[in-house]
N, C-alpha and C positions, 0 to 999 in steps of 0.2 A: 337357439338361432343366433343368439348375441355373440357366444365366443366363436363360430361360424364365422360371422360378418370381420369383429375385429380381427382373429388371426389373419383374413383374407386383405383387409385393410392396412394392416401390417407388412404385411408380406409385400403389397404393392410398391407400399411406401418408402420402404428400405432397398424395393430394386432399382425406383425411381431416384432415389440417393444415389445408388452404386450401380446405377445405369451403363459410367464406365469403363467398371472395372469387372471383367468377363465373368473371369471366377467365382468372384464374390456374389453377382447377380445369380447366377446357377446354382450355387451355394443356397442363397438365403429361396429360392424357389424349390429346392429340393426339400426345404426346409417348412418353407412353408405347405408345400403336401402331405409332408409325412406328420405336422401339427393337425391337419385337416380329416387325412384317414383314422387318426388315435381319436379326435372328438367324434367322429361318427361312429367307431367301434364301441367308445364309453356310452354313446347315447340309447346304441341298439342294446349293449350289453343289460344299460339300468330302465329301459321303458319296454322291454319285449319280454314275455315269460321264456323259459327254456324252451320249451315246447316248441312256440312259433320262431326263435331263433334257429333250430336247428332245422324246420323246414326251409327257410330263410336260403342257410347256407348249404344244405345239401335237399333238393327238392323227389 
């Protein structure tokens, strides 16, 4: 839950810096999703067996 919270705190932070400059804010928000989706894929991948992952993702 911790590297959750910081990426997301992160991510605020740095848009709230580059508030404004357009790109850069889009940028670090793109960024900051695609850091969000990989720690949830890592999470599901190391606390799920195979089994109930692949019901998971294909039911």
């Amino acid at each position: 839950m911790i590297p959750f919270v910081l990426v997301y705190l992160l991510g605020l932070g740095s848009s709230i810096v580059f508030q404004s400059n357009v790109p850069v804010a889009i940028a670090l928000c793109t960024l900051t999703i695609i850091l969000e989706t990989v720690l949830f894929v890592t999470f599901v991948v190391r606390r799920f067996p195979k089994k109930i992952r692949e019901e998971m993702i294909c039911p």
